[in-house]
Residue frames as qw, qx, qy, qz and C-alpha x, y, z in Angstrom:
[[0.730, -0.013, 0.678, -0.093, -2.96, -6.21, -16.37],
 [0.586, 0.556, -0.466, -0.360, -1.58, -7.49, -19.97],
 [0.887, 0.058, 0.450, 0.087, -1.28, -11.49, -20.96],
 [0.480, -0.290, 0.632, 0.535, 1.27, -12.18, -23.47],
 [0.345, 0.522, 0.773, 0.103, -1.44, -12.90, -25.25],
 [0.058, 0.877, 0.426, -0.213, -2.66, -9.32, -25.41],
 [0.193, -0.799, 0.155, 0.548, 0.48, -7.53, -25.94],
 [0.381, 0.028, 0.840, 0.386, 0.93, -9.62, -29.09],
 [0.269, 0.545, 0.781, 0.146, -2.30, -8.24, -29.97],
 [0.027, 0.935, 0.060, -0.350, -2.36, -4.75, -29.07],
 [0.314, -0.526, 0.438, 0.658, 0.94, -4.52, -31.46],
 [0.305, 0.297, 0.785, 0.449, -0.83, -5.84, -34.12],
 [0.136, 0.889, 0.417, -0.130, -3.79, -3.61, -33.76],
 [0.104, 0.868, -0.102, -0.475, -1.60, -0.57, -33.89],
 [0.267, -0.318, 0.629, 0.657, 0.55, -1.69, -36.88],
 [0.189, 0.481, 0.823, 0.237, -2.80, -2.51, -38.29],
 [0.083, -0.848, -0.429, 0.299, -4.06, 0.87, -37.51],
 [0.525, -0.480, 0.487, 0.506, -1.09, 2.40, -38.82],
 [0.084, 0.108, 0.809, 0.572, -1.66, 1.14, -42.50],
 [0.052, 0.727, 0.670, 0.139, -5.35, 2.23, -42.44],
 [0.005, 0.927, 0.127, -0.354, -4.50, 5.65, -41.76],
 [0.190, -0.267, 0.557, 0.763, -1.44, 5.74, -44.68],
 [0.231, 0.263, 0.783, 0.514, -4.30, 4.63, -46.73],
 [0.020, 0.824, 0.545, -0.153, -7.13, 6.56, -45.47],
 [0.071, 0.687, -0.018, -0.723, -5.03, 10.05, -45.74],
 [0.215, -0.120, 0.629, 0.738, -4.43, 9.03, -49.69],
 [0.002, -0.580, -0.742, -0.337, -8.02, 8.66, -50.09],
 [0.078, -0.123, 0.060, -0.988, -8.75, 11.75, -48.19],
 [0.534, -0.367, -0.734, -0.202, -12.07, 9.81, -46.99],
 [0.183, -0.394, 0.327, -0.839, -13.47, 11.88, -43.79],
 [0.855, -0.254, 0.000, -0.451, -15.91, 9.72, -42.40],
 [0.959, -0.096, -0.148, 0.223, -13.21, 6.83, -42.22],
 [0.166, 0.557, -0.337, 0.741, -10.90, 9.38, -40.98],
 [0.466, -0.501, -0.048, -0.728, -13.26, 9.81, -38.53],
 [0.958, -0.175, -0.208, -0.089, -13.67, 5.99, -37.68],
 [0.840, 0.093, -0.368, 0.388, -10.48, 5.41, -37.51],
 [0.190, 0.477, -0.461, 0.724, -9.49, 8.09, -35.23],
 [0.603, -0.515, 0.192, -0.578, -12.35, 7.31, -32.88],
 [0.994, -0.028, -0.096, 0.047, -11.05, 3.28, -32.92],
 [0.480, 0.362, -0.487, 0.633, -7.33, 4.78, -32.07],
 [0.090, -0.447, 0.488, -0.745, -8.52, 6.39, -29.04],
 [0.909, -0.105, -0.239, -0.326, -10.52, 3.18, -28.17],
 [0.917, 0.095, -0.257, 0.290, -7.64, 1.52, -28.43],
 [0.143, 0.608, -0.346, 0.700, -5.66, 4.43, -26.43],
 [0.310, -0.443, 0.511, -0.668, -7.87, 3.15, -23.74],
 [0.769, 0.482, -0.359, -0.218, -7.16, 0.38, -23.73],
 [0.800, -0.584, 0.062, 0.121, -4.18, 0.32, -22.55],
 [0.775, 0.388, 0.162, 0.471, -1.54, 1.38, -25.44],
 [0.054, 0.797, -0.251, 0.547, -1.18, 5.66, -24.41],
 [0.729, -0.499, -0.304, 0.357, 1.05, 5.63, -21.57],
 [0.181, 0.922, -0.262, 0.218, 2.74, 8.85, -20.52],
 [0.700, -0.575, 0.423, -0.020, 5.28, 6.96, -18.30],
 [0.373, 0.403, -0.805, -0.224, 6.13, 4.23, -21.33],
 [0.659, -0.009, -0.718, -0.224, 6.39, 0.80, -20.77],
 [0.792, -0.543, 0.021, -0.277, 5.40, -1.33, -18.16],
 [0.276, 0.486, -0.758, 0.337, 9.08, -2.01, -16.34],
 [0.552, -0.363, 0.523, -0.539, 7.79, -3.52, -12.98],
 [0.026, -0.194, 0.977, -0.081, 7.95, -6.76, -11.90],
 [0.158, 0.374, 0.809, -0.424, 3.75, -7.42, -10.97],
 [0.236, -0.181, -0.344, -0.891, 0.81, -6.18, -12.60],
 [0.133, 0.030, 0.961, -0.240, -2.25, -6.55, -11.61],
 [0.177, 0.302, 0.937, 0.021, -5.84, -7.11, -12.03],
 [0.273, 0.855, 0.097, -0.430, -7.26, -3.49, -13.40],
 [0.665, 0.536, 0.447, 0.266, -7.06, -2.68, -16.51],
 [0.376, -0.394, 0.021, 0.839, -4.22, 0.25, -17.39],
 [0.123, 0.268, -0.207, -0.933, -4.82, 3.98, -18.43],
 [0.084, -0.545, -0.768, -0.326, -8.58, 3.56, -18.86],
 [0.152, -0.891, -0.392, 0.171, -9.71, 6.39, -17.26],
 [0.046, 0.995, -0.021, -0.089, -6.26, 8.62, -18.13],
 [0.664, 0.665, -0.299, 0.168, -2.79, 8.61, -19.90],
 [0.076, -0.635, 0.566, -0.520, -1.03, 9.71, -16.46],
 [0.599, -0.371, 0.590, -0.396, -2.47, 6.36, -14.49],
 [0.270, 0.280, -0.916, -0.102, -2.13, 3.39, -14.76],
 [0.292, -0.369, -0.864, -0.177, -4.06, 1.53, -12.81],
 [0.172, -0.395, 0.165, -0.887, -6.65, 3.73, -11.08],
 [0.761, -0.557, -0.164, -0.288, -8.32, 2.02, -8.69],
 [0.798, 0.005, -0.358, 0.484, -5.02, 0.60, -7.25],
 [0.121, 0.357, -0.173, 0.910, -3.63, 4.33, -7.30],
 [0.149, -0.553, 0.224, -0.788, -6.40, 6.24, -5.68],
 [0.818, -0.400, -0.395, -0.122, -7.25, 3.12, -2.50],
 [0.608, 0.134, -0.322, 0.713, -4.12, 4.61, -1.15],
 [0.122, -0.586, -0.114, -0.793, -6.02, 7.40, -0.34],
 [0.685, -0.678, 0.008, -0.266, -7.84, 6.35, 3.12],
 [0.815, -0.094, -0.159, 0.549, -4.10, 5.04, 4.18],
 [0.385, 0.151, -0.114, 0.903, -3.22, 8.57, 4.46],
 [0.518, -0.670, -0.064, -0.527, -6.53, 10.24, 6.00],
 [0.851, -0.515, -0.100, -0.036, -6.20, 7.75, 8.69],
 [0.710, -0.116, -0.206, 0.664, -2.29, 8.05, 9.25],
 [0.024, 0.633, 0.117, 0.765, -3.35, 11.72, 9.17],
 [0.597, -0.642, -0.240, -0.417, -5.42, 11.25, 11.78],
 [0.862, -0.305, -0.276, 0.296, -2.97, 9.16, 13.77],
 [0.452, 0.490, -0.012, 0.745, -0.64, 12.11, 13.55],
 [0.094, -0.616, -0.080, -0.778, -2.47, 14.40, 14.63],
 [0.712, -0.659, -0.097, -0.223, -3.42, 12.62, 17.66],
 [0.858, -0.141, -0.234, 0.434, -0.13, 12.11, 18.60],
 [0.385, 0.241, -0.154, 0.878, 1.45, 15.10, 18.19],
 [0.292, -0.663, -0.203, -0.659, -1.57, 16.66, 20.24],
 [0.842, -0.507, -0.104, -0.153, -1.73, 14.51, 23.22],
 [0.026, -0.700, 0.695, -0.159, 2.54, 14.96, 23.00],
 [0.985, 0.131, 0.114, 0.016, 2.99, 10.74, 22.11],
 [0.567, -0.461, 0.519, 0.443, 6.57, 9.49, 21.85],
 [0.332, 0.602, -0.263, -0.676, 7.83, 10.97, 19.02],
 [0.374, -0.072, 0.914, 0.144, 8.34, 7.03, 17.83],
 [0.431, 0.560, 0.671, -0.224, 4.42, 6.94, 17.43],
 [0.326, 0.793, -0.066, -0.511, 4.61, 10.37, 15.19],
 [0.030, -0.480, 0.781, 0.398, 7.67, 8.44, 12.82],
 [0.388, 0.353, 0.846, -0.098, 4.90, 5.32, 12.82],
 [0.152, 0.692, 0.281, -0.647, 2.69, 7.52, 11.62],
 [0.096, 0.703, -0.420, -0.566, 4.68, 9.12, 8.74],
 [0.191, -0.194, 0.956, 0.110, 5.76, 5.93, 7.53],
 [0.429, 0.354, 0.785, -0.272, 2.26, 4.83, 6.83],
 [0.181, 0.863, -0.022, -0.471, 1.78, 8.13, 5.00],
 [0.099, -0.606, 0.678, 0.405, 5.06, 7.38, 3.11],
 [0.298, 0.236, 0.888, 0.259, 4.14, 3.62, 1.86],
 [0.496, 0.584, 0.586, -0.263, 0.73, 5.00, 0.43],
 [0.260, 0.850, -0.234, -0.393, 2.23, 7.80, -1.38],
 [0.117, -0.543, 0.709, 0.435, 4.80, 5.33, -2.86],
 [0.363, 0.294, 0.870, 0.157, 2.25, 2.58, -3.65],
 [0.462, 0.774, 0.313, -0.298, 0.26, 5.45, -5.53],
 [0.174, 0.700, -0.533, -0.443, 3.21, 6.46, -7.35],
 [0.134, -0.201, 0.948, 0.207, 4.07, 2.73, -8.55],
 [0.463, 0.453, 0.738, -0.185, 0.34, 1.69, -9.32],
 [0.462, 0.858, 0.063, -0.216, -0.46, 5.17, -11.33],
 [0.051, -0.773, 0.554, 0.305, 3.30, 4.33, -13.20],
 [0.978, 0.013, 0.184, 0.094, 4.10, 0.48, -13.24],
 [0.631, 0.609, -0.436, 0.201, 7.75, 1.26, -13.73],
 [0.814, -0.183, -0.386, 0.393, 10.39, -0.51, -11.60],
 [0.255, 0.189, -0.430, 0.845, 12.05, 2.39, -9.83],
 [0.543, -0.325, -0.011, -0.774, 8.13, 3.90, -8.37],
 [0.832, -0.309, -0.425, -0.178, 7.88, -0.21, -7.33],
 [0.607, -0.120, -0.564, 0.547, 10.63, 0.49, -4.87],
 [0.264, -0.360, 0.285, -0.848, 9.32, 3.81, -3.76],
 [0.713, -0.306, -0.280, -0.565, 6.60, 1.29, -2.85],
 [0.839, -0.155, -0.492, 0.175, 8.44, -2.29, -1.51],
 [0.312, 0.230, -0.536, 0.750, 11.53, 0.20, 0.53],
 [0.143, -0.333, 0.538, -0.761, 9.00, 1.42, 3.02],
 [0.891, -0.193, -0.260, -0.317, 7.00, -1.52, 3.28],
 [0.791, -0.003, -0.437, 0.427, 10.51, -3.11, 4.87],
 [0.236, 0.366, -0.451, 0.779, 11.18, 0.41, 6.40],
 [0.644, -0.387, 0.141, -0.645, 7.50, 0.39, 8.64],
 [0.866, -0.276, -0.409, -0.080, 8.25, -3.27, 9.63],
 [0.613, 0.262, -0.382, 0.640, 11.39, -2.23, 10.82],
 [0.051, -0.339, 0.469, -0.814, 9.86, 0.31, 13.21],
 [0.752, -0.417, -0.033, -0.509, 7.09, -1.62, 14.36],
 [0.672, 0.153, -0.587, 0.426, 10.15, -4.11, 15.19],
 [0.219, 0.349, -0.345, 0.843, 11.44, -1.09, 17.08],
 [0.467, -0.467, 0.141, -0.737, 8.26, -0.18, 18.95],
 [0.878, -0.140, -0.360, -0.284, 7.47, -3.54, 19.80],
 [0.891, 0.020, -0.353, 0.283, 10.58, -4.63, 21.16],
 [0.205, 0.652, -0.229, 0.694, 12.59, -1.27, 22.47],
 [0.598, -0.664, 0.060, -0.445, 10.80, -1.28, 25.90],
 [0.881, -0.455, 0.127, 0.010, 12.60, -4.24, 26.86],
 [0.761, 0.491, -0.195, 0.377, 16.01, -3.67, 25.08],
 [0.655, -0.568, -0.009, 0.498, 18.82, -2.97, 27.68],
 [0.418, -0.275, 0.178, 0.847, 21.13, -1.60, 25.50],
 [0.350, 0.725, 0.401, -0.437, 19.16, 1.59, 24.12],
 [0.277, 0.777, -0.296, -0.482, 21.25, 2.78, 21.08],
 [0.149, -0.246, 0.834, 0.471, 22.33, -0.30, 19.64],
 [0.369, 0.497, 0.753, -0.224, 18.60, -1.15, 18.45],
 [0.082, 0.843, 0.079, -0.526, 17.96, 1.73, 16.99],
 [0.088, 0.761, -0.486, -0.420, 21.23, 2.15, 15.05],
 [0.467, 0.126, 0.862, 0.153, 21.01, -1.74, 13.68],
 [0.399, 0.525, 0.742, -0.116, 17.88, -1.34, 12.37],
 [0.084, 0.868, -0.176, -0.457, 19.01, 2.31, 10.86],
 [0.109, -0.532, 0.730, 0.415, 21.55, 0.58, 9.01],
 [0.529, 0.293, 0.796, -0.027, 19.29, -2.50, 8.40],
 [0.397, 0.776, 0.306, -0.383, 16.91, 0.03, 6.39],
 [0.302, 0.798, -0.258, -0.454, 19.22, 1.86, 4.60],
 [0.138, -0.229, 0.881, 0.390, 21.77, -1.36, 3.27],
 [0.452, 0.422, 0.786, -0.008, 18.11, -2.85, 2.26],
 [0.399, 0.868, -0.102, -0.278, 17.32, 0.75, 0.00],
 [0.161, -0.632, 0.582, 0.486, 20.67, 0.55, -1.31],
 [0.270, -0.167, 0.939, 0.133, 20.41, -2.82, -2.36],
 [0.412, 0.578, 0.683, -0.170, 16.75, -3.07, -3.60],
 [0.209, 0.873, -0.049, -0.438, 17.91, -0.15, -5.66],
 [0.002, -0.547, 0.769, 0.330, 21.08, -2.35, -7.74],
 [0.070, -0.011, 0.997, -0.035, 19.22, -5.65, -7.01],
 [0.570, -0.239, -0.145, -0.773, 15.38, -6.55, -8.50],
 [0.120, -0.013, 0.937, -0.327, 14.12, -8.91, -5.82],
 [0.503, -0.266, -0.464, -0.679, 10.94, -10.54, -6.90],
 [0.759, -0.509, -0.325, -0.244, 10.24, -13.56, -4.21],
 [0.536, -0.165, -0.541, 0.627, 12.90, -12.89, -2.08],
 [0.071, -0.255, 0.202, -0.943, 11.68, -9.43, -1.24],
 [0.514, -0.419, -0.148, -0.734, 8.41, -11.40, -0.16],
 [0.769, -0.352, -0.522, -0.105, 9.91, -13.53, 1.72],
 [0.277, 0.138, -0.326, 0.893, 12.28, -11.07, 3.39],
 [0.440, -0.320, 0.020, -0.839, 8.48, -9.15, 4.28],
 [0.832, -0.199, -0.413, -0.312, 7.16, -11.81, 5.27],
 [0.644, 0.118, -0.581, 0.483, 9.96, -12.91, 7.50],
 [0.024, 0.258, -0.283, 0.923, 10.05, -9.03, 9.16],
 [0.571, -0.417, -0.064, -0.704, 5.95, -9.54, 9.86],
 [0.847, -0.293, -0.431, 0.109, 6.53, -13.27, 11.67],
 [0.577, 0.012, -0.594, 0.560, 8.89, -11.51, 14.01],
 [0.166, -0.249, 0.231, -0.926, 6.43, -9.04, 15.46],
 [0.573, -0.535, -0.320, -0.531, 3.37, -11.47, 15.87],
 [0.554, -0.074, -0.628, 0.542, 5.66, -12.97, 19.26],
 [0.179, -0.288, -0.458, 0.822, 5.38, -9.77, 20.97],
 [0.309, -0.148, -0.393, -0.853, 1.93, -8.54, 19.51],
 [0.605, -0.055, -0.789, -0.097, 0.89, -11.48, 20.80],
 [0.479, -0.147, -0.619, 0.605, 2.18, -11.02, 24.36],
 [0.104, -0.054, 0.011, -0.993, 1.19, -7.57, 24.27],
 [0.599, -0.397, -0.369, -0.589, -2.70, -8.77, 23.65],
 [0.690, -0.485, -0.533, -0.065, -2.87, -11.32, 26.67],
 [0.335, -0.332, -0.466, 0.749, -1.46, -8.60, 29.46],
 [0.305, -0.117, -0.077, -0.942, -4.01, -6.21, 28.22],
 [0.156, 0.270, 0.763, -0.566, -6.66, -6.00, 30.64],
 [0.249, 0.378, 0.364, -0.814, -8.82, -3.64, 28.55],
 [0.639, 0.389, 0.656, -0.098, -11.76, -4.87, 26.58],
 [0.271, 0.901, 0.076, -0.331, -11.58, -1.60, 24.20],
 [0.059, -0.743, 0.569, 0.349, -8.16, -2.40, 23.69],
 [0.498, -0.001, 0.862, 0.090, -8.37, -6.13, 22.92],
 [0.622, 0.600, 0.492, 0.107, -11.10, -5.36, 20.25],
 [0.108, -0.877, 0.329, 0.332, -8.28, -3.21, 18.45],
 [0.045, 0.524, -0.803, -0.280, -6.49, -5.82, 17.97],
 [0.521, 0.423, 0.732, -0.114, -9.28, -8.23, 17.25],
 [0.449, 0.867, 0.051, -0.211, -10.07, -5.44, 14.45],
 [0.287, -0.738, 0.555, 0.257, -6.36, -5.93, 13.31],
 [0.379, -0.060, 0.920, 0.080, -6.41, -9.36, 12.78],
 [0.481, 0.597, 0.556, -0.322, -9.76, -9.06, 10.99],
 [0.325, 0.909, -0.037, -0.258, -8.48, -6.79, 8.62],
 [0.134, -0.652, 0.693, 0.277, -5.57, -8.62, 7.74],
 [0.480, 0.035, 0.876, 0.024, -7.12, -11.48, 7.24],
 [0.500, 0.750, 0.365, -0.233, -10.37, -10.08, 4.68],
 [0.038, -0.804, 0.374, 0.462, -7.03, -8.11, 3.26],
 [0.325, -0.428, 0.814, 0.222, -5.38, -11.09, 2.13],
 [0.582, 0.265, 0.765, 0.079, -7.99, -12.84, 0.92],
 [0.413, 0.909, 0.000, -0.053, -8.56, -9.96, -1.68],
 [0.156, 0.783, -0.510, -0.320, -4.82, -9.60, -2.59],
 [0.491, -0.092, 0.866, 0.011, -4.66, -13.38, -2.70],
 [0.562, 0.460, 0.647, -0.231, -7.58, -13.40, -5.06],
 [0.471, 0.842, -0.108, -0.239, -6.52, -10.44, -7.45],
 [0.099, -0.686, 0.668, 0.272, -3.29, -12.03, -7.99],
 [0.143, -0.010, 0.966, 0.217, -3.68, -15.89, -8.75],
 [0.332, 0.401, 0.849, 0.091, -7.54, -16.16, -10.42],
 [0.195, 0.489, -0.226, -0.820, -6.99, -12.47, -12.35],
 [0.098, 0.052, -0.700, -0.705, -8.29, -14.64, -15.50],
 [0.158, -0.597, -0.786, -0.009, -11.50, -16.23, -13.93],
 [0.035, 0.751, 0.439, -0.491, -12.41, -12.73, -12.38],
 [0.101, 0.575, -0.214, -0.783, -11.89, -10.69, -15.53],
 [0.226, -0.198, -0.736, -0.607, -14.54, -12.48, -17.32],
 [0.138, -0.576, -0.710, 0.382, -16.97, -11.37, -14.41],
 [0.108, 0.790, 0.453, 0.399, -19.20, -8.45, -15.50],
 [0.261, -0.924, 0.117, -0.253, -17.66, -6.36, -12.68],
 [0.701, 0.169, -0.481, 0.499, -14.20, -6.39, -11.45],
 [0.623, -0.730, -0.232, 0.160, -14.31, -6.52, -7.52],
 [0.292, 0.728, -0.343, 0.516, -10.60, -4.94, -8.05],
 [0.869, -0.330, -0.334, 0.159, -8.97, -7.07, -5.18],
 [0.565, 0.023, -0.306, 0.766, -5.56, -5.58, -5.03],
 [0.036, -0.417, 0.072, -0.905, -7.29, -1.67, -4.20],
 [0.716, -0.541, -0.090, -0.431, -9.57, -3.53, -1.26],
 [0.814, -0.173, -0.361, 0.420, -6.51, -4.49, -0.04],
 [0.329, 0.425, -0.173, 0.825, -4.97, -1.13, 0.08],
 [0.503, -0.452, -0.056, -0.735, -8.19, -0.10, 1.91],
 [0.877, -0.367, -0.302, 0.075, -8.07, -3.00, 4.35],
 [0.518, 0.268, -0.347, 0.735, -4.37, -2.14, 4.78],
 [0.205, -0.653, -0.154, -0.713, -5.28, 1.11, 5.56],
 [0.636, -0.683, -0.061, -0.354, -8.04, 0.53, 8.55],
 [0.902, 0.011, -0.386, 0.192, -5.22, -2.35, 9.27],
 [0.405, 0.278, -0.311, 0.814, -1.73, -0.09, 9.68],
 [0.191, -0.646, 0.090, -0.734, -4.27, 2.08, 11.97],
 [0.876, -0.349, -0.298, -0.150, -5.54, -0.62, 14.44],
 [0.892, -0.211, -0.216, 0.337, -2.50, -1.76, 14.94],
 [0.313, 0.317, -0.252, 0.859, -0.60, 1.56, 15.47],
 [0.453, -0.562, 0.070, -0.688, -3.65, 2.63, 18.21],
 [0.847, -0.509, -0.117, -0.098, -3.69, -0.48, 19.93],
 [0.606, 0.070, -0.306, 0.731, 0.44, 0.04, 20.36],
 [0.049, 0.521, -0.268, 0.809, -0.10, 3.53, 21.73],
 [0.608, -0.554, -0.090, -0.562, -2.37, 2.00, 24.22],
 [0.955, -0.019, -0.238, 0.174, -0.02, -0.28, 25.03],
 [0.464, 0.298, -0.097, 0.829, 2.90, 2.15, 25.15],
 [0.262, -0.652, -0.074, -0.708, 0.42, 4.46, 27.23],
 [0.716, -0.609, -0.096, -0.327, 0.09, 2.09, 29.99],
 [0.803, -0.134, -0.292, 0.502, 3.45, 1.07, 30.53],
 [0.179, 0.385, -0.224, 0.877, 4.12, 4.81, 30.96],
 [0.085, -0.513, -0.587, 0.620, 1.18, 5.20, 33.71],
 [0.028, 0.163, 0.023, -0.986, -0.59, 7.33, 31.44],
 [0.354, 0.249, 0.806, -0.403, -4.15, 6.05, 32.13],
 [0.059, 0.162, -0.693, -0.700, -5.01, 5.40, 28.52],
 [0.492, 0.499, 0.586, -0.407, -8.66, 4.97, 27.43],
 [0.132, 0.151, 0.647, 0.736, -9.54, 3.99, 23.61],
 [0.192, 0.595, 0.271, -0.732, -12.45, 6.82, 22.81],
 [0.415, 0.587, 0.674, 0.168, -14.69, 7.29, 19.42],
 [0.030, 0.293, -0.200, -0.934, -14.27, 10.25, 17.06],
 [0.528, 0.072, -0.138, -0.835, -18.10, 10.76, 16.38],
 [0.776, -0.194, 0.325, -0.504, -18.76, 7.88, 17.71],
 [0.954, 0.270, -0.128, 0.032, -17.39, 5.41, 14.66],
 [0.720, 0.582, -0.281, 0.251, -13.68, 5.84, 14.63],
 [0.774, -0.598, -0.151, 0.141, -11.09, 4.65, 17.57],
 [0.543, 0.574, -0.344, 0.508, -8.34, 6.41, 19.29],
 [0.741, -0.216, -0.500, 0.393, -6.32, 7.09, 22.18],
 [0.177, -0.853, 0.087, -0.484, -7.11, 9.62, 24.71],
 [0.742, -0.280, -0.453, 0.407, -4.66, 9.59, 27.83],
 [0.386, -0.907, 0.062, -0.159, -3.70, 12.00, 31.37],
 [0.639, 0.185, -0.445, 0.599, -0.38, 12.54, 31.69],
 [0.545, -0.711, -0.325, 0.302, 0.65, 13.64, 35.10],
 [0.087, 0.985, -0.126, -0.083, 1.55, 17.50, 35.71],
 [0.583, -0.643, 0.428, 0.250, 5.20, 16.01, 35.74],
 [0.585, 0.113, 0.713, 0.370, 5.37, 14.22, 32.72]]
């Protein structure tokens, strides 16, 4: 997070800093040696050492940069990425145990993928790390398209191979082209065409277990928002609070519980159209997933 205001200032400081150490070595003056090196590395953190360079990206936000280490940028952003990848861990693993369409296991990945890219691009802020971030945000909508919709698609391979192509002309392009609000309303577009059959999906589920899934979904999208909503437009009113709630990294963490919800209550979905008498089940009691009985055939 830098105002105009600030970068104006921080340039001054160091040219100012600068000239106090031409003068300070002539005087050979150790104690203001001293000062001044401890008021450079103040000012190192700050926000001025970057091992990356400048900020190229399109967004900052609402954390203060390389305060805690040369190599991050913003660290709370960076490491909230973390439970997004335990918990697609987790989803993994239950898939590839219980032998889940391999769809569920690509879901999965994906999830994995965005976090890792939104850590790179937070601990960086340079424009090429922000598309490791935005490309698979468009590439997971694209398969939750797929899952969502596939069951009822007649022709199987043209779906697929669309949306294959969809992905990759969007990398290409996001890669020549910086999109600032069209890329959110292109996301934004991709998320209004899954809530139709999300939707549909909740009212032919019978089961209570499942329904609060996607009750937990919704919940979490919603608390999400209002934290990324908050760190973005009133960054000046909350960074004159004594503590910064750091909105945009309690989004990541909403995200997170979010991308899981809504990838368990699909397998339960996706469990019962196969006949494989799904049941949503507690890992140590707190954390939900999908246990199902496939028949000796299947």
């Amino acid at each position: 997070m830098q105002t105009d205001y600030e970068v104006v200032r921080k340039k001054l400081m160091c040219f100012h800093f600068k000239e106090m150490g031409q003068k300070l070595v002539k005087r050979d003056d150790i104690a203001a040696t001293y000062c001044l090196v401890k008021n450079i590395y103040i000012h190192m953190a700050d926000g001025i050492s970057s091992f990356w360079g400048p900020v190229t990206s399109s967004h900052e936000w609402c954390e203060k940069n390389y305060v805690f280490s040369s190599y991050v940028a913003e660290f709370y952003n960076t490491i909230s990425n973390v439970p997004c990848i335990l918990l697609a861990l987790i989803g993994l693993l239950s898939s590839l145990l219980q032998r889940f369409e391999k769809r569920f296991c690509v879901l999965h990945l994906s999830n994995m993928a965005l976090a890792i890219g939104s850590m790179m691009y937070h601990a960086t802020l340079v424009n090429v790390q922000q598309q490791s971030d935005e490309t698979p945000m468009v590439w997971e909508m694209l398969l939750y398209i797929y899952i969502l919709y596939s069951p009822d698609w007649h022709y199987r391979s043209t779906m697929p191979t669309f949306l294959f192509l969809y992905g990759v002309s969007f990398a290409v392009l996001h890669s020549v082209i910086r999109f600032d609000i069209g890329f959110k309303v292109h996301y934004v577009m991709l998320c209004l065409l899954c809530i139709p059959r999300v939707y549909k999906y909740y009212i032919y589920t019978n089961d209570i277990s499942a329904k609060r899934l996607a009750k937990f979904y919704v919940a979490t999208l919603f608390i999400g928002s209002l934290c990324w909503l908050g760190d973005r437009f009133f960054c000046n009113w909350i960074s004159n609070w004594p503590v910064n709630p750091q909105g945009h990294a309690l989004w990541h963490v909403f995200m997170g519980f979010n991308s899981y919800f809504a990838n368990t209550f699909l397998m339960f979905c996706r469990a019962q159209q196969r006949e494989w008498s799904p049941e949503v089940v507690y890992f140590m009691g707190v954390l939900p997933y999908v246990k199902i009985e496939k028949s000796k055939t299947q």
